[in-house]
C-alpha positions as CSV (number, residue, x, y, z in Angstrom):
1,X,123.1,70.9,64.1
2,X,125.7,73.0,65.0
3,X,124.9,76.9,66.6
4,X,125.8,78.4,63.1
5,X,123.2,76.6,61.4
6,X,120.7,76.9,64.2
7,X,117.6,78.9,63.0
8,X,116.0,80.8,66.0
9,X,112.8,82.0,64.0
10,X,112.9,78.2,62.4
11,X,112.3,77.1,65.9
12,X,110.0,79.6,67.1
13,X,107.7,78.8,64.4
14,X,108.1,74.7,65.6
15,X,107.3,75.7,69.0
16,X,104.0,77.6,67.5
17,X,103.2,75.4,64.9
18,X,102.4,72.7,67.6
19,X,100.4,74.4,69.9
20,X,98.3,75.5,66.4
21,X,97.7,71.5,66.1
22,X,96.6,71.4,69.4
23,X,94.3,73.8,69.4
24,X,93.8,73.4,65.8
25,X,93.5,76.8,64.3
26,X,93.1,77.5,61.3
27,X,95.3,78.3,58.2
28,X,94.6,81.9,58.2
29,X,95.5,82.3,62.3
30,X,98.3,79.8,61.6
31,X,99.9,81.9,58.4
32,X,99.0,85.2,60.9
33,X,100.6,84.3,64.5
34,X,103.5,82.3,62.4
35,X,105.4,85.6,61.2
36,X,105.4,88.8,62.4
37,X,103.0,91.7,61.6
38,X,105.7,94.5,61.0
39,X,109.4,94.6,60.7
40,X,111.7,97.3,60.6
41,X,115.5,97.0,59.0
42,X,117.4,100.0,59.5
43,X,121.0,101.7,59.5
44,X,122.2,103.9,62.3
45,X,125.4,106.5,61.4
46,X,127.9,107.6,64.3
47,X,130.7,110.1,64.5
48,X,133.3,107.8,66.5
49,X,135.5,109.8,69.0
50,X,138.3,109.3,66.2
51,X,136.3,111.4,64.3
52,X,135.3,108.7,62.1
53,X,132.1,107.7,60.7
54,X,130.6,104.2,61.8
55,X,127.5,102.4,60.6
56,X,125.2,99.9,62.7
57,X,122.8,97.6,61.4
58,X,119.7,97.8,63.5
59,X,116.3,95.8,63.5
60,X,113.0,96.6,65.4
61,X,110.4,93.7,65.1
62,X,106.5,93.8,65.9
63,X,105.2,90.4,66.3
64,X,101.5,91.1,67.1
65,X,99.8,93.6,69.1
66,X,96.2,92.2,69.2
67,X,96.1,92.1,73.1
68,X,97.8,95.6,73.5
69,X,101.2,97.8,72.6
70,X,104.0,95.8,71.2
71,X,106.1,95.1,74.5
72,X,110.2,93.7,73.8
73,X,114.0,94.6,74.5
74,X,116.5,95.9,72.3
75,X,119.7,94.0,72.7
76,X,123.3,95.1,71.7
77,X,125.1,91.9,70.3
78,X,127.7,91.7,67.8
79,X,125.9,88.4,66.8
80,X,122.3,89.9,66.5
81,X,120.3,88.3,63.7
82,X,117.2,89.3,62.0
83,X,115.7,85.9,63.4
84,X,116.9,86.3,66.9
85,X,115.0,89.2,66.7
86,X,111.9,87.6,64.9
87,X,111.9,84.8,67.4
88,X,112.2,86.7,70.4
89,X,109.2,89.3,69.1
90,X,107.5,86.2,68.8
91,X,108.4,84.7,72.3
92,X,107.5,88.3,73.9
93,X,104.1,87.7,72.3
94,X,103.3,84.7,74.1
95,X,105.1,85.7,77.6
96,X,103.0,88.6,78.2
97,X,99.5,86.6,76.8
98,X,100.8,83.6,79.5
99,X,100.9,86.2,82.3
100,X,97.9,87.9,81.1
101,X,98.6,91.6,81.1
102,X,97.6,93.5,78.3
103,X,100.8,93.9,76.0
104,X,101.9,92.5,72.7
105,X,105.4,91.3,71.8
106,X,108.3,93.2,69.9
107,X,112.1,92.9,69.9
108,X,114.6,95.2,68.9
109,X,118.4,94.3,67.8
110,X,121.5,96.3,67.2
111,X,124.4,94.2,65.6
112,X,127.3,96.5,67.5
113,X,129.3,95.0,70.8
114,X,129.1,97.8,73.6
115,X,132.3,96.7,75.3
116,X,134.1,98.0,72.0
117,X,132.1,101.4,72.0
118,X,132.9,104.3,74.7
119,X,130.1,105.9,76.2
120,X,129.6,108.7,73.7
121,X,129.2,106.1,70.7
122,X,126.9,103.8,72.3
123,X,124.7,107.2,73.1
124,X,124.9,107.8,69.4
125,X,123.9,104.5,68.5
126,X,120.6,104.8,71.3
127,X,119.9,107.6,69.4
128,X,120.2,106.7,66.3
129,X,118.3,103.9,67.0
130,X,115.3,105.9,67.9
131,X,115.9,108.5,65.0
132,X,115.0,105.6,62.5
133,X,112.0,104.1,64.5
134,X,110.2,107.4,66.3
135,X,107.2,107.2,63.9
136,X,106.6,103.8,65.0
137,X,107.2,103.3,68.7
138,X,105.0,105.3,71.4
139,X,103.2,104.1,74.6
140,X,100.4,103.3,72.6
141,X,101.9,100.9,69.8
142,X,105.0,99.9,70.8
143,X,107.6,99.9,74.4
144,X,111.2,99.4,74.1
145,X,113.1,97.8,77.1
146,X,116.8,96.8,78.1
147,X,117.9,93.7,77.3
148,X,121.0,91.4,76.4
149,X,123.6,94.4,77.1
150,X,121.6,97.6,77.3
151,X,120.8,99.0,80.8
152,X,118.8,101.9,82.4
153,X,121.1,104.7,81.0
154,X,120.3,103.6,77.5
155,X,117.1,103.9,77.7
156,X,116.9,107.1,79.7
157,X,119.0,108.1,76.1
158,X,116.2,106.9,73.9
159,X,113.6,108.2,76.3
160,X,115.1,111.9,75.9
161,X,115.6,111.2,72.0
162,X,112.1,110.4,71.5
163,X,110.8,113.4,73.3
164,X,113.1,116.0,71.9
165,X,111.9,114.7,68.6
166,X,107.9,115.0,70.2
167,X,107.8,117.4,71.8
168,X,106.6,116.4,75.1
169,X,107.2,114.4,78.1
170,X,105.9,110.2,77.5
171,X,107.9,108.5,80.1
172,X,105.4,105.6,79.4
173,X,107.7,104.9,76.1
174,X,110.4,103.1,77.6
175,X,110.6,100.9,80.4
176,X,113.4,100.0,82.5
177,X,114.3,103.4,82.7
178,X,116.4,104.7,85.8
179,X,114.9,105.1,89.6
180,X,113.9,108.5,89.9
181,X,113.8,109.0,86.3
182,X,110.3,106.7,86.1
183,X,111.8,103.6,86.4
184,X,110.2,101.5,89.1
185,X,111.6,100.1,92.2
186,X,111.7,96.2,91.9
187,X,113.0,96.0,87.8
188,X,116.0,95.3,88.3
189,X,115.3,92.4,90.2
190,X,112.0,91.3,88.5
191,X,113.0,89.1,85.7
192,X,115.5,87.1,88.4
193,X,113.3,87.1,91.0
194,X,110.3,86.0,89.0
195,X,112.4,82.4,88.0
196,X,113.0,81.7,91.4
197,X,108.9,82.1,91.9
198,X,108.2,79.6,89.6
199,X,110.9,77.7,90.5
200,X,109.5,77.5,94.0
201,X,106.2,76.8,93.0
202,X,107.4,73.8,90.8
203,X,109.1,72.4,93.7
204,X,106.1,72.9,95.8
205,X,104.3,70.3,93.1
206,X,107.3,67.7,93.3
207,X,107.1,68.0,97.3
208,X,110.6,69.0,97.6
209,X,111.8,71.5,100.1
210,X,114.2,74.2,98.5
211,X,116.7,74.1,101.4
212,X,117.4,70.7,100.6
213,X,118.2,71.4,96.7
214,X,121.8,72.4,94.7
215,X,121.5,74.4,91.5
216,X,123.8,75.1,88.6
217,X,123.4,78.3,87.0
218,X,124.3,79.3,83.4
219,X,125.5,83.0,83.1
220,X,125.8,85.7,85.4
221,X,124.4,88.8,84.1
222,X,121.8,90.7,86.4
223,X,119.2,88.1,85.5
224,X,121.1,85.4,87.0
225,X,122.6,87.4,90.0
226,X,118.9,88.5,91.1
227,X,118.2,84.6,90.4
228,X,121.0,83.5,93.0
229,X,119.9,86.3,95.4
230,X,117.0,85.0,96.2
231,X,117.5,81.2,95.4
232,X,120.0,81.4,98.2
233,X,117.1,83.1,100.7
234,X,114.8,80.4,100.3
235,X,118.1,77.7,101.5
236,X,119.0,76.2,98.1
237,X,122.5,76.3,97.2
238,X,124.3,76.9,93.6
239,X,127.4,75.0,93.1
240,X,128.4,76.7,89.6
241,X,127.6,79.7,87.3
242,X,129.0,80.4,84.0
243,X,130.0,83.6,82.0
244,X,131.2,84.7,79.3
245,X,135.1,86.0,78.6
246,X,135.4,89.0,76.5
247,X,139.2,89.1,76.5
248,X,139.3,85.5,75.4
249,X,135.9,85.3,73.7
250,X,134.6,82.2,75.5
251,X,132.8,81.2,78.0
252,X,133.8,79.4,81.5
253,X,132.3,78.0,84.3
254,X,133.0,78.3,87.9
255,X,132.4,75.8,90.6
256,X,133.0,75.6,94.3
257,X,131.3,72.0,95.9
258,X,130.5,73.9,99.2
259,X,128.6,76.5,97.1
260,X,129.2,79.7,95.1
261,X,129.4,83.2,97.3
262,X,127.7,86.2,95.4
263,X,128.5,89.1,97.2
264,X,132.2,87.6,96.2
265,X,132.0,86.9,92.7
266,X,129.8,89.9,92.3
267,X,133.0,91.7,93.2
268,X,134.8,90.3,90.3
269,X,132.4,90.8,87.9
270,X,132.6,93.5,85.2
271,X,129.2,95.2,84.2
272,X,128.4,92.6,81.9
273,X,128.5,89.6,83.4
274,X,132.2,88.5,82.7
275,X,133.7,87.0,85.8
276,X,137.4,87.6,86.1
277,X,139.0,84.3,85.7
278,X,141.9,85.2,87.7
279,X,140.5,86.2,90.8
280,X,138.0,83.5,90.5
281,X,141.0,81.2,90.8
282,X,142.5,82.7,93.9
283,X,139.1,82.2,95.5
284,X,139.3,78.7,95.0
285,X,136.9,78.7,92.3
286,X,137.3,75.6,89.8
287,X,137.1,77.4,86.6
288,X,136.5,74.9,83.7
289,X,135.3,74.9,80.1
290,X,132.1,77.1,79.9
291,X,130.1,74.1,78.3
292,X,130.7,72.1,81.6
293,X,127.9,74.0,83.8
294,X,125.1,71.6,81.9
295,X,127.0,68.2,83.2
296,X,127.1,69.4,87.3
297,X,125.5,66.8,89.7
298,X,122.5,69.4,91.2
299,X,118.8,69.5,91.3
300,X,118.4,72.3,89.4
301,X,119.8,73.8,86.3
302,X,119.2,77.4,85.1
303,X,120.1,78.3,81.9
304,X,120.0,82.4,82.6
305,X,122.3,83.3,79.5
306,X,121.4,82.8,75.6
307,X,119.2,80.9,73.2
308,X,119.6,77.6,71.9
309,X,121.9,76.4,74.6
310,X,120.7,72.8,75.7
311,X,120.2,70.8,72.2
312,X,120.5,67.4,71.0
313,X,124.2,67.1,71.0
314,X,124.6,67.9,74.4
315,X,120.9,66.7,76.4
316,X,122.7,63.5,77.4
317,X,125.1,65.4,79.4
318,X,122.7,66.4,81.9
319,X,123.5,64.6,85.2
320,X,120.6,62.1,86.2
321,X,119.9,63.7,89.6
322,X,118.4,67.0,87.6
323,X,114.5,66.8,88.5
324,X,113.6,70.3,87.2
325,X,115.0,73.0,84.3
326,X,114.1,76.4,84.9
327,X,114.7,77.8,81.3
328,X,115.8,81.8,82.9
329,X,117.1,82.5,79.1
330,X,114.9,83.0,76.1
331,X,114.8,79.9,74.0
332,X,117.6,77.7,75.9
333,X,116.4,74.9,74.8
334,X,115.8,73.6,71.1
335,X,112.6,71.9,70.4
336,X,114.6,68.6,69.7
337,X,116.2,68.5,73.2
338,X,113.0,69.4,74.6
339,X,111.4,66.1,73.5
340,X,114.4,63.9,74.7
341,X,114.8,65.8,78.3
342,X,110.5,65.0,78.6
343,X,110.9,61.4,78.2
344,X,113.9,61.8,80.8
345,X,111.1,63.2,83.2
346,X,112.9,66.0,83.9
347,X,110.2,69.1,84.9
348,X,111.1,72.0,82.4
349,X,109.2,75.2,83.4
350,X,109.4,76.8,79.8
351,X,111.0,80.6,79.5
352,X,108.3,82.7,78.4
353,X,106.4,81.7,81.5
354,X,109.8,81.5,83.9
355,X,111.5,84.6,82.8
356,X,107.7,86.8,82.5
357,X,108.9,88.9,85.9
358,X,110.9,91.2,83.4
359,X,107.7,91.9,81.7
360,X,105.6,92.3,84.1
361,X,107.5,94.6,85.7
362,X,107.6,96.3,82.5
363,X,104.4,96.7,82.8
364,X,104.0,97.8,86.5
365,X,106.4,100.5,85.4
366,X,104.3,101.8,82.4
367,X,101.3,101.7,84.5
368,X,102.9,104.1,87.2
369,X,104.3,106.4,84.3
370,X,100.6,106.6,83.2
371,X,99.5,107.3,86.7
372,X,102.4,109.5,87.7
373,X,102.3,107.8,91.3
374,X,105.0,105.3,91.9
375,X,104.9,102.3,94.4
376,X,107.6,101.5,97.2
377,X,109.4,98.2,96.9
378,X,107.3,96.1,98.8
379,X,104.5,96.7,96.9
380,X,106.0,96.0,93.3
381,X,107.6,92.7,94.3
382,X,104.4,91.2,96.2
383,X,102.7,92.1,93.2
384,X,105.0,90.4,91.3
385,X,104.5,87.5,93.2
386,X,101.3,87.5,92.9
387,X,101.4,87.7,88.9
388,X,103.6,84.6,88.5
389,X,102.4,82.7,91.3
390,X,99.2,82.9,89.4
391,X,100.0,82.6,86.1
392,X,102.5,79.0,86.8
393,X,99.8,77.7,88.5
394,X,96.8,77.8,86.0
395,X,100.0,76.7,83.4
396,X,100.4,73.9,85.9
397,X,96.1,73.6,86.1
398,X,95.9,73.1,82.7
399,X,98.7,70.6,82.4
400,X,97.5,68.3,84.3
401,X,94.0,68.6,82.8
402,X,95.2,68.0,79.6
403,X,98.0,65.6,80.6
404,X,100.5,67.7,78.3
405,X,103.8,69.2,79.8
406,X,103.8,72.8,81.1
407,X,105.5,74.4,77.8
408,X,103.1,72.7,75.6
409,X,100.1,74.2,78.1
410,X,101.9,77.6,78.2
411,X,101.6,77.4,74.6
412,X,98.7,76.5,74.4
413,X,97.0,79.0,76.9
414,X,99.1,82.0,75.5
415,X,98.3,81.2,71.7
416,X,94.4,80.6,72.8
417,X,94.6,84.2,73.9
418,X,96.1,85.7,71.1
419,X,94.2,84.0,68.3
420,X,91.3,85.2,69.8
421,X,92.0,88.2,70.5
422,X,93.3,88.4,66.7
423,X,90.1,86.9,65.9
424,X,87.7,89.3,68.0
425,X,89.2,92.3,66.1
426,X,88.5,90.5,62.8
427,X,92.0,90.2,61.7
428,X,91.7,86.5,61.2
C-alpha cells in the first residue's frame, strides 16, 4: 500500500466501523456517523499580482454536529484531498466528544501551496474561501480554525470577510485568531502542549520518570516546537526531529545523540516548519533521509507531522526500546500498523485524544469571545491541563475495564457520545 493509494476516509471509516461492533450500533447510527452530514465543493477566483486570474479548489466538510457547532481547521496543501478532508471532519468529531466539550467536527481544505502565493494572493484565497461558505459557517453551526499551513493572520482575513459580508462583529466565528484581536493566550501552545500532557500521564501509568526518557520527534511545525518546549521542561530529551524541504521537496531528519537544541534550530527554521539543511549541518546536526526519524533508538516517538505516516511497510522499523507512541499528527498511523505495533506492546495514545489541546483551546477561545472577558495565561493552560488530564485518564479508566487498548476505548467513549447524542435528537 503505497501513500498514493492510501484512502484517508477508507480508514477513517475502519477506525469507526470497529468501535460500531463494539458498541454494536445499529445500521442506521452506523450508515449516519460513517459519512458526513454536509459537504461543500467549491472554487475560489484570484487576481494574481501578475494580473492574472487563478482558480483554487476548495472543500468545507461537516461531519456531525449532534453535540454542538461543527468545530475543524482549514488547511492550505497542494495535496489536499476531498477525503483528507472527510476523514479529518470525521476525526474532529470524535476529538472534541473524547474531551467532552460541546462541539462537533468539520474540516476545511484548500488545494493551493502558500509558499508559492505572496501575501496579497493567499488573502484573496481566505477570502474567497469565505465568499463561497458564509451562508454556512457562523458561531452557531460551524468554527473555522488554522491548521496544516494557515496561521492567525488568515483567519483574522476570514474573520473580517465574514463580517463585512454580516454586518456585524461575531469574533466567536473563527478561532485561533490573533492576541488582541480575540485570540486567546495559550493557543498557540495548546495543541503541543496538550501531547506532552498525555504523554506524561501515560508515563505516569508505565512508572517511568520523564527525565530518564529520549524522544524522536516527526516534524517541526508549531505543534511539534510547543511539543519539544515543554517535553524538555519536564527532563526528557529529543534526539531527532524531521521536516520537510520545500526547495527540494522532501523531507529530512536531523539528529544530534547528546540531544536537539530548540532555541537553535528554531533559528533556522522558516515559518513553516522547514529546517535549513545547511545550517543544520554546521551545527553538527546529522541530517539523514526524512524516513529515518521512525528507526531512532528512544523511548518515545512523536509523529507531529501528517497522516498515514507509520504503516505496514515500515512498523518493523521501529527500534525495540520504543515503550510508548504519542500519535501528535492526525491519523499517523494506518489501522494495519496499529494492530502489528499492539501486539509489539508498544503504548499508542491515539491522536484525537493526544492532539485534543488544539481544540480545546478552540474552545476556551470561543467561550471568551462569547463572554467578551479574556483570561491571562496561567489560567488558559491550567485549564488545559485540567481538560486532558481528565479526559486521558477516564480513556485510560475505561481501558483497563474493558481490557481493550486506549484508541479502541477512545473510540469507543467518543462514538458512545455521539450516537447518543444523534439518537436523543431523533436523528437516528
Amino acid at each position: 500500500m503505497d501513500n498514493k493509494s492510501y484512502n484517508p476516509f477508507l480508514s477513517a471509516q475502519k477506525q469507526f466501523d470497529k468501535a460500531a461492533d463494539l458498541l454494536e450500533l445499529n445500521n442506521a447510527a452506523r450508515d449516519f456517523l460513517r459519512n458526513p452530514m454536509r459537504e461543500f465543493n467549491f472554487t475560489i477566483p484570484i487576481r494574481t499580482d501578475d494580473g492574472s486570474k487563478k482558480i483554487f479548489k476548495a472543500f468545507r466538510i461537516q461531519h456531525n454536529d449532534a453535540r454542538g457547532p461543527a468545530k475543524g481547521g482549514i488547511r492550505f496543501h497542494p495535496m489536499e484531498t476531498v477525503d483528507t478532508v472527510r476523514a479529518l471532519a470525521m476525526w474532529m468529531t470524535w476529538k472534541t466528544a473524547v474531551v467532552d466539550i460541546p462541539l462537533g467536527g468539520g474540516k476545511g481544505g484548500v488545494i493551493c501551496d502558500p509558499h508559492n502565493l505572496s501575501l496579497y494572493e493567499q488573502e484573496q484565497v481566505c477570502r474567497g474561501w469565505i465568499r463561497q461558505i458564509v451562508k454556512n459557517i457562523g458561531p452557531n453551526s460551524d468554527i473555522p480554525a488554522p491548521d496544516v499551513m494557515t496561521n492567525p493572520q488568515h483567519m483574522l482575513w476570514m474573520l473580517d470577510e465574514y463580517e463585512t459580508i454580516t454586518g456585524g462583529r461575531y469574533p466567536g466565528t473563527i478561532t485561533g485568531k490573533p492576541l488582541g484581536m480575540g485570540g486567546s493566550q495559550g493557543r498557540t501552545e495548546a495543541t503541543g502542549y496538550g501531547i506532552i500532557i498525555a504523554l506524561r500521564e501515560a508515563l505516569k501509568e508505565l512508572n517511568i520518570k520523564p527525565e530518564n526518557t529520549i524522544a524522536g520527534v516527526q516534524g517541526f511545525g508549531n505543534v511539534a516546537q510547543y511539543a519539544i518546549e515543554l517535553y524538555n521542561k519536564m527532563g526528557g530529551k529529543v534526539i531527532c526531529v524531521s521536516s520537510w524541504d520545500n526547495k527540494d521537496q522532501k523531507s529530512y531528519a536531523f539528529r544530534k545523540k547528546e540531544g536537539v537544541d530548540l532555541k537553535e534550530l528554531i533559528e533556522i527554521t522558516d515559518s513553516f516548519g522547514g529546517i535549513d539543511k545547511e545550517k543544520a549541518e554546521n551545527l553538527a546536526y546529522e541530517v539523514l533521509d526524512g524516513d529515518k526519524w521512525i528507526e531512532q533508538e528512544v523511548d518515545i516517538l512523536i509523529p507531529a507531522a501528517m497522516e498515514n505516516q507509520i504503516t505496514e511497510e515500515n512498523f518493523n522499523n521501529i527500534h525495540p526500546k520504543v515503550k510508548i507512541i504519542v500519535e501528535g499528527a492526525n491519523g499517523p498511523t494506518t489501522p494495519e500498523a496499529d494492530k502489528q505495533l499492539n501486539k509489539k506492546d508498544i503504548l499508542i495514545v491515539p491522536d484525537f485524544l493526544a492532539n485534543a489541546g488544539g481544540v480545546i483551546c478552540s474552545y476556551f477561545e470561543q467561550v471568551q469571545n462569547n463572554m467578551n472577558y479574556y483570561w491571562t495565561k496561567d489560567e488558559v493552560l491550567s485549564k488545559l491541563d485540567m481538560k486532558m488530564t481528565n479526559a486521558y485518564v477516564s480513556v485510560s479508566d475505561f481501558a483497563k475495564q474493558n481490557k481493550m487498548t486506549l484508541k479502541n476505548a477512545a473510540y469507543v467513549i467518543s462514538v458512545d457520545r455521539v450516537a447518543r447524542a444523534s439518537q436523543n435528537r431523533g436523528w437516528i
